[in-house]
Backbone as CSV, one residue per row, in Angstrom:
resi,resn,N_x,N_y,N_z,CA_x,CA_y,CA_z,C_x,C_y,C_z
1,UNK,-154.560,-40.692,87.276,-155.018,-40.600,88.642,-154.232,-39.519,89.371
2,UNK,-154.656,-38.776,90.448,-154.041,-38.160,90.877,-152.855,-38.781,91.693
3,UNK,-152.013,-37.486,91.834,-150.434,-38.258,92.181,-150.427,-39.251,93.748
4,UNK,-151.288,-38.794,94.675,-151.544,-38.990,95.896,-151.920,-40.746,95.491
5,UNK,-152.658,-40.857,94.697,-153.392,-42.302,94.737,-152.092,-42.989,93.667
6,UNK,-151.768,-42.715,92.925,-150.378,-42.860,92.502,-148.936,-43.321,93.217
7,UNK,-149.075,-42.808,94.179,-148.200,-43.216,95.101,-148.585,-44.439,96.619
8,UNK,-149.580,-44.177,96.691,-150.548,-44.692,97.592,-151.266,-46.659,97.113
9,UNK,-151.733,-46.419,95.922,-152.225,-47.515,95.581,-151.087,-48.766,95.238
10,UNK,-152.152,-50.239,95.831,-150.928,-51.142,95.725,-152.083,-51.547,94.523
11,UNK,-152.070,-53.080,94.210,-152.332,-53.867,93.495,-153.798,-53.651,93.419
12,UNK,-154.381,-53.337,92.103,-156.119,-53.270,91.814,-156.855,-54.539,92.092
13,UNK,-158.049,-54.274,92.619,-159.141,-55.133,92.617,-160.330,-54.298,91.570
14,UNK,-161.344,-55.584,91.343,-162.224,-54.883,91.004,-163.594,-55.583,91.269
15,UNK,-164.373,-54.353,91.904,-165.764,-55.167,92.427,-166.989,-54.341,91.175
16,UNK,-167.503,-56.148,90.690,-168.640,-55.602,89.930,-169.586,-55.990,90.247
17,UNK,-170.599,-55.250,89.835,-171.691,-55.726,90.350,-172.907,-55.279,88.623
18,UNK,-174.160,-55.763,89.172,-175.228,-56.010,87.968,-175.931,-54.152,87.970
19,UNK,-175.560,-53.961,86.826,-176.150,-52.192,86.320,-177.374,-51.913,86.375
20,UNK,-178.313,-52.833,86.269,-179.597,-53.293,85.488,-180.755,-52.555,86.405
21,UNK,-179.800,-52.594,87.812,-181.010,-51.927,88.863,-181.887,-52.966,89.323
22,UNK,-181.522,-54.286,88.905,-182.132,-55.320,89.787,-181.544,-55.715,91.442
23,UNK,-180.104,-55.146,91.854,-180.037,-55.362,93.044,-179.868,-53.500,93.401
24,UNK,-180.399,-53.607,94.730,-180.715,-52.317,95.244,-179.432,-51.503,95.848
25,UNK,-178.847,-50.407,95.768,-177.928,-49.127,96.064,-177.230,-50.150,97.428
26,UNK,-178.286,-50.231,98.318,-177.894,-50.446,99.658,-177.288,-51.968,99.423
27,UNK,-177.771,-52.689,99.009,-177.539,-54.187,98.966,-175.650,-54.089,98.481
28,UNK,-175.527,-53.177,97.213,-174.336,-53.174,96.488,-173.393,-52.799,97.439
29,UNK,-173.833,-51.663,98.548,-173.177,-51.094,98.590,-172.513,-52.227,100.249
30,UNK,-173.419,-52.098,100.797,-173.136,-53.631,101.623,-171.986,-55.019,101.349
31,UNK,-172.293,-55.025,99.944,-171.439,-56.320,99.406,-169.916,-55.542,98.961
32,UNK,-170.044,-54.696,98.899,-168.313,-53.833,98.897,-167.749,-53.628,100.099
33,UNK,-168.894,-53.076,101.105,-168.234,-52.758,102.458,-167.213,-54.078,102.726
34,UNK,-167.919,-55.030,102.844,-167.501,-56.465,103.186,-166.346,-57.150,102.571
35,UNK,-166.336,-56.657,101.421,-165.047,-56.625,100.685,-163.613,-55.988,101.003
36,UNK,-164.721,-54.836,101.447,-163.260,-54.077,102.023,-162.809,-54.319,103.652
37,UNK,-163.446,-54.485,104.585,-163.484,-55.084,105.641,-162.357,-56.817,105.583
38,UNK,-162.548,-57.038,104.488,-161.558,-58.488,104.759,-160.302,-57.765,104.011
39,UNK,-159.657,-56.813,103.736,-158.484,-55.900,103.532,-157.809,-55.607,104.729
40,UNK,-156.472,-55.900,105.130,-156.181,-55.585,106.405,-154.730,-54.214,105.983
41,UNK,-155.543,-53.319,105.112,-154.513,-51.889,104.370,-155.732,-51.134,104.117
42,UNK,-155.527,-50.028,104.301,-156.251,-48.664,103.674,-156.593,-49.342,102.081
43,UNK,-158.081,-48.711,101.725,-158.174,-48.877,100.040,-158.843,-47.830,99.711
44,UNK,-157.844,-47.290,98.353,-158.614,-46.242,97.414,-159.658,-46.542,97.008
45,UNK,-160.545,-45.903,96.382,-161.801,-46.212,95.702,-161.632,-45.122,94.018
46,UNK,-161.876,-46.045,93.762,-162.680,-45.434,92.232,-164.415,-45.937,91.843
47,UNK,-164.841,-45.140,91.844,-165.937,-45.544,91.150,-166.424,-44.311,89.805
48,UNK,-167.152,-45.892,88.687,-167.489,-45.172,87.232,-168.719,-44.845,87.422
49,UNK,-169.613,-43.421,87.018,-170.856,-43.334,86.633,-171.711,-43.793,88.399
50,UNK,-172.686,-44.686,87.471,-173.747,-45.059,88.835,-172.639,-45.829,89.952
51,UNK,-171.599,-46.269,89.940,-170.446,-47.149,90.601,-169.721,-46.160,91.530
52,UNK,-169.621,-44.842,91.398,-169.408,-44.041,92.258,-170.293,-43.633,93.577
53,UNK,-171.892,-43.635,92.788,-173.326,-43.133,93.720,-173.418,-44.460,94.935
54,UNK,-172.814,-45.616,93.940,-172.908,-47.302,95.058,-172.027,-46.315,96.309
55,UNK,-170.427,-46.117,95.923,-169.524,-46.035,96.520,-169.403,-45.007,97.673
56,UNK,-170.374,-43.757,97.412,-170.462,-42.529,97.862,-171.713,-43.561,99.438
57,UNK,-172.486,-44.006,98.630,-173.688,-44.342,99.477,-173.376,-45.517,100.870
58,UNK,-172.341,-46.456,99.993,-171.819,-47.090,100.982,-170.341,-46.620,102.139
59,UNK,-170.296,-45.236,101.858,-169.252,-44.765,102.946,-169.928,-43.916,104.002
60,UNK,-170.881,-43.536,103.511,-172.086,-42.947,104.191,-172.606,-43.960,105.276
61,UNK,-172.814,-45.099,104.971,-173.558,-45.977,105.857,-172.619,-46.756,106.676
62,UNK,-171.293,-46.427,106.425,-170.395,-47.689,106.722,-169.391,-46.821,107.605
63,UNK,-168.962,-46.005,108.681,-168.346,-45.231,109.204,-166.762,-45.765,109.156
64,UNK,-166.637,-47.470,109.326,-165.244,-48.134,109.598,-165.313,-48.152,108.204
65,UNK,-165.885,-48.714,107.226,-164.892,-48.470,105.790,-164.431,-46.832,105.514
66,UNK,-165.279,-45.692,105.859,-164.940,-44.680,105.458,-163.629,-44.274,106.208
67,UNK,-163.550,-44.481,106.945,-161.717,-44.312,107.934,-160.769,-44.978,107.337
68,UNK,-161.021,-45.825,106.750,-160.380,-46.992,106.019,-160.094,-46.786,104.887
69,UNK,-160.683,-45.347,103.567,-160.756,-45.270,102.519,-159.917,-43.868,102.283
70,UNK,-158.690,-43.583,102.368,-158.189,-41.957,102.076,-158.788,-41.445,101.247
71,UNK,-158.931,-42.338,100.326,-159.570,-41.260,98.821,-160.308,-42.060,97.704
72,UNK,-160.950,-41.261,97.062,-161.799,-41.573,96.160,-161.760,-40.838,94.924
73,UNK,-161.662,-41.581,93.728,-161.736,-41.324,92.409,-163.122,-41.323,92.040
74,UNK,-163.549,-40.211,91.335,-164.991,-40.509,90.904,-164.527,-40.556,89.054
75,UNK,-165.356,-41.124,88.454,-165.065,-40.852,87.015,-166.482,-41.196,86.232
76,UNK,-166.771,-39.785,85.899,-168.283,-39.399,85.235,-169.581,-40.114,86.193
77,UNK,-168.981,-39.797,87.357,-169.869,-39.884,88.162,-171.248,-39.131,88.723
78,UNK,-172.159,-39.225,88.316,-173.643,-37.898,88.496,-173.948,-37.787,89.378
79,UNK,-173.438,-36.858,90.335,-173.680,-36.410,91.631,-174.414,-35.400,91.750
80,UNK,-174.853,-35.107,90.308,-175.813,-33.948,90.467,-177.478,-34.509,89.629
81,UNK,-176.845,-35.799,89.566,-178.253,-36.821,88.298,-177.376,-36.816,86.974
82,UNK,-178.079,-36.918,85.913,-178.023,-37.102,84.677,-179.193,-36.710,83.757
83,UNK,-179.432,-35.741,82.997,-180.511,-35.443,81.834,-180.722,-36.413,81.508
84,UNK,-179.838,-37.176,81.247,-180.864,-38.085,79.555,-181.506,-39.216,80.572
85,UNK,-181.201,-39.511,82.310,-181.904,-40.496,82.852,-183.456,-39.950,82.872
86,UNK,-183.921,-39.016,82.317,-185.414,-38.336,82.013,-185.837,-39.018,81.495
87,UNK,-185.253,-39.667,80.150,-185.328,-40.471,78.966,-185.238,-41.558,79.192
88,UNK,-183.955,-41.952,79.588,-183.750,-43.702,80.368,-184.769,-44.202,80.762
89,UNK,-185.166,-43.733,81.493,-186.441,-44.808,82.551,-187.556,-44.576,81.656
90,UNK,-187.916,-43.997,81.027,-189.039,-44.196,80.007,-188.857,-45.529,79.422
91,UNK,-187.683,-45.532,78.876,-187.809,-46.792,77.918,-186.754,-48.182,78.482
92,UNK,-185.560,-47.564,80.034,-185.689,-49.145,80.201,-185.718,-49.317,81.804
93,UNK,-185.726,-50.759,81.535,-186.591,-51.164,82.845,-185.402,-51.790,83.729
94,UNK,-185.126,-50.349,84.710,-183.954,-50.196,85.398,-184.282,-49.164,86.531
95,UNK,-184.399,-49.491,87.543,-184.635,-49.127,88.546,-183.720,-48.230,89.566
96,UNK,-182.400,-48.335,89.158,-181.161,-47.796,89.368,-181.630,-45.968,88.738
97,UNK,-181.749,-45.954,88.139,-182.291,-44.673,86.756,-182.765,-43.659,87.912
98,UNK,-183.770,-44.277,88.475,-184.466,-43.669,89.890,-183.136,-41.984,90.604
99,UNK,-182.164,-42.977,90.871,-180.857,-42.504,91.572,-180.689,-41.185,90.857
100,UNK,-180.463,-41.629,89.971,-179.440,-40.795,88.458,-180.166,-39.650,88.278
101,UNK,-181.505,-39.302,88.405,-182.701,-38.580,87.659,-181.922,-36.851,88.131
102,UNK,-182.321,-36.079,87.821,-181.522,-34.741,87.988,-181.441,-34.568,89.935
103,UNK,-180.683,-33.855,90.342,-181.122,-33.898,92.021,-182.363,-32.804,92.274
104,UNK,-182.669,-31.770,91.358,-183.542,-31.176,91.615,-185.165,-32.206,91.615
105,UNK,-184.980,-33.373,91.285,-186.086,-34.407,92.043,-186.083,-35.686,91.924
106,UNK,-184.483,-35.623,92.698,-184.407,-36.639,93.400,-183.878,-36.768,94.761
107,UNK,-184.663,-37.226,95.649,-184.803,-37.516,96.967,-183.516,-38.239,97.075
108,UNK,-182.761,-39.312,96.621,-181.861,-40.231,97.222,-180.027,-38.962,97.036
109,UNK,-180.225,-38.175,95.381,-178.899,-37.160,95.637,-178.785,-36.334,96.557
110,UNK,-180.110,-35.749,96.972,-180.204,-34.908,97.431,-179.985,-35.140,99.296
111,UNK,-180.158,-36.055,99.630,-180.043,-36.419,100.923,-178.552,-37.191,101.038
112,UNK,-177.937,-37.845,100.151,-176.110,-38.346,100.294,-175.636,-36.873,100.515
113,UNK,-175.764,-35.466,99.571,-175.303,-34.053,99.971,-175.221,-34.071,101.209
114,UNK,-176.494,-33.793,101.828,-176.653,-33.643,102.685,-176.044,-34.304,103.747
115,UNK,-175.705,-35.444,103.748,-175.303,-36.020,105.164,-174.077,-36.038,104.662
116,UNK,-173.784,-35.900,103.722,-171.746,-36.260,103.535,-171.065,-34.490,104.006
117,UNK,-172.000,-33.977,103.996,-171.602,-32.567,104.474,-172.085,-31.956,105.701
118,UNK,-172.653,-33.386,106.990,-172.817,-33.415,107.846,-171.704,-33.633,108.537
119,UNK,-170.635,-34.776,107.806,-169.610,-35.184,108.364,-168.511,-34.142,108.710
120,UNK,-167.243,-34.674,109.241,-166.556,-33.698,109.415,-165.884,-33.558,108.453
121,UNK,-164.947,-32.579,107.903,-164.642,-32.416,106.724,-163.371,-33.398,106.813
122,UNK,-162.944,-33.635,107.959,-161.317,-34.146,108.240,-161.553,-35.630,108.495
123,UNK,-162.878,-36.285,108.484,-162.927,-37.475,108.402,-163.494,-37.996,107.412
124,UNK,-163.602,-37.123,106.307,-164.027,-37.743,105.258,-163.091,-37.733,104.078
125,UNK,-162.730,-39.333,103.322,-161.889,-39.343,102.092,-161.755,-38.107,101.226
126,UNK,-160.795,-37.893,100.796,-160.680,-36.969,99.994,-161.203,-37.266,98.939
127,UNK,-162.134,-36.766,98.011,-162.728,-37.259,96.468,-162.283,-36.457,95.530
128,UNK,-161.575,-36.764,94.209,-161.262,-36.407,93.097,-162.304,-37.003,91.816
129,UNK,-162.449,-35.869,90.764,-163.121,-36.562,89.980,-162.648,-36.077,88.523
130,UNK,-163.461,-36.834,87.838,-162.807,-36.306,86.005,-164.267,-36.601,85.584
131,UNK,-164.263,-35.909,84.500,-165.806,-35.675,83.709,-165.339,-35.807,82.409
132,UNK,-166.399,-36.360,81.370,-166.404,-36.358,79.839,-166.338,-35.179,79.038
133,UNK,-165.706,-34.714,78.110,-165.910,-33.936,77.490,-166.871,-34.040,75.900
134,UNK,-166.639,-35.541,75.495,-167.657,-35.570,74.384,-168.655,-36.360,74.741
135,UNK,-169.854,-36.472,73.411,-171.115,-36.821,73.780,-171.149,-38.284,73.360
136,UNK,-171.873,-38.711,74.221,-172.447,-40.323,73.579,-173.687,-39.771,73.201
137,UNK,-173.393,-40.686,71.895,-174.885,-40.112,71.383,-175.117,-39.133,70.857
138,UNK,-176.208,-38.208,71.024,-176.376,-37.027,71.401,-176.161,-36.108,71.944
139,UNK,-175.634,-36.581,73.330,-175.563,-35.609,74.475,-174.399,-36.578,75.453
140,UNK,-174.040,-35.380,75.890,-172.592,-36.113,76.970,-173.528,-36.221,78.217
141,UNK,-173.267,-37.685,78.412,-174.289,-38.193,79.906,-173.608,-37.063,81.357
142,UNK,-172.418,-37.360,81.564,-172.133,-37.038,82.991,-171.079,-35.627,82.581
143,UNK,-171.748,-34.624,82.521,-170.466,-33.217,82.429,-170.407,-33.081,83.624
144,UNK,-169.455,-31.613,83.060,-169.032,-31.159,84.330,-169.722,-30.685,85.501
145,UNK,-170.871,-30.197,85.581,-171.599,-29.871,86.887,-172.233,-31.039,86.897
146,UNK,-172.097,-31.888,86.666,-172.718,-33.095,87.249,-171.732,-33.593,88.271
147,UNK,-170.458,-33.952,87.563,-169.607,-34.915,88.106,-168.523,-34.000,88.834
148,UNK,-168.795,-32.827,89.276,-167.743,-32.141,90.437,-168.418,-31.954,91.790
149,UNK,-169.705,-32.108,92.672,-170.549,-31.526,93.181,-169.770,-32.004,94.334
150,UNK,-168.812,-32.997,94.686,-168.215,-33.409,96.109,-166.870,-33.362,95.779
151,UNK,-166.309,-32.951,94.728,-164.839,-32.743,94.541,-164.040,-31.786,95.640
152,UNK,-162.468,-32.529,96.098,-161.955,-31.886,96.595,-160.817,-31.199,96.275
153,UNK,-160.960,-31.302,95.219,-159.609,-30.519,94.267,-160.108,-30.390,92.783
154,UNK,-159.661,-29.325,91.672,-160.143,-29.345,90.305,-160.127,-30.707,89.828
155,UNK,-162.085,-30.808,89.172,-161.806,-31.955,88.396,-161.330,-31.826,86.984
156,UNK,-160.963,-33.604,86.736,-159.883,-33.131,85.652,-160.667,-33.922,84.055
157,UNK,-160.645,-32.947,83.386,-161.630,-33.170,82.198,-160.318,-34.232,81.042
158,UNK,-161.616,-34.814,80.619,-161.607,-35.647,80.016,-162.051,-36.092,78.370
159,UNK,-161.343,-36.085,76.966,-161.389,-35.837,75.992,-162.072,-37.434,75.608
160,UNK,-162.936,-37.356,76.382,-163.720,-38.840,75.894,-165.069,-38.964,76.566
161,UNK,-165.845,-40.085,75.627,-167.136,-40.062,76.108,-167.808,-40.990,77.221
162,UNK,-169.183,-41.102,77.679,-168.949,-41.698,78.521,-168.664,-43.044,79.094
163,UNK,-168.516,-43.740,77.671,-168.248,-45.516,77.402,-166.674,-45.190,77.679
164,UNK,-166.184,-43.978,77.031,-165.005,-44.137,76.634,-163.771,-43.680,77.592
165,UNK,-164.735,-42.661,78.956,-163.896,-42.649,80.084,-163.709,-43.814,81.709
166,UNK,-164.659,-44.446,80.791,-164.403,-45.572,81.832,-163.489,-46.788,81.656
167,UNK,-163.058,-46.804,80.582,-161.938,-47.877,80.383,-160.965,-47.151,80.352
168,UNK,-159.602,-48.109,80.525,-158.432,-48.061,81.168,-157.552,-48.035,79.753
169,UNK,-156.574,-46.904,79.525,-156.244,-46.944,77.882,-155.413,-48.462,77.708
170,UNK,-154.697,-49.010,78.928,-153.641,-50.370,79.031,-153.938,-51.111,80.088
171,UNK,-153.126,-52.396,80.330,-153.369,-53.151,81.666,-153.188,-52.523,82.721
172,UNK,-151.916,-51.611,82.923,-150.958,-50.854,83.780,-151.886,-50.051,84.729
């Protein structure tokens, strides 16, 4: 993590929620605000993959959590979509996929840009991110022009795939 959140972060939580795309962006992102709202300390954010797009979407809508949040970790987060979600939603039945689809057509990336770069630059969390360097599969889901598009400092690459940058190498 970067050194800032390193020094900054106390004790982890972790909010999960269902991948499947059966509860909706806004709903998720609602049930975190609220989470963080009963915190009476500043909280970092990390979010993985689609867990970042929740996180991005709910600071957007939520003005008192975003004052509340210095910074944000993204990790293989698709802020620019994802290729293979072309493929995804063909074959599963996940509604989330919608989000992910490249931003050149998708309506929901393309409008978080937009208003997170409405804000002021000095009231908005600082975001750091790290991207995969190998492929699941076939193809590496979240590279690098995917997962830098709101970075505020070099993101920092990552010698793993995308199952494999989301876990934590220890408890620590």
């Amino acid at each position: 993590l970067p050194e800032m959140l390193r020094q900054h972060c106390g004790p982890a939580e972790i909010f999960h929620y269902d991948s499947s795309g059966r509860v909706a962006f806004e709903q998720l992102g609602s049930q975190l605000a609220e989470e963080i709202r009963r915190r009476d300390q500043p909280v970092n954010l990390i979010g993985f993959s689609m867990g970042g797009l929740v996180v991005l979407r709910m600071l957007l809508q939520n003005p008192d959590v975003r004052e509340r949040s210095p910074a944000i970790v993204f990790f293989a987060t698709p802020q620019e979509g994802a290729q293979i979600t072309l493929i995804a939603k063909e074959i599963a039945n996940n509604d989330a996929l919608e989000h992910m689809l490249p931003a050149n057509r998708n309506i929901f990336l393309r409008t978080m840009n937009d208003d997170w770069k409405k804000l002021d630059p000095a009231a908005r969390p600082a975001i750091h991110c790290a991207y995969e360097k190998l492929k699941t599969g076939v193809s590496v889901i979240v590279p690098w022009e995917s997962a830098t598009r709101f970075c505020d400092s070099p993101a920092l690459a990552f010698a793993e795939n995308h199952i494999g940058i989301g876990k934590p190498d220890r408890p620590q």
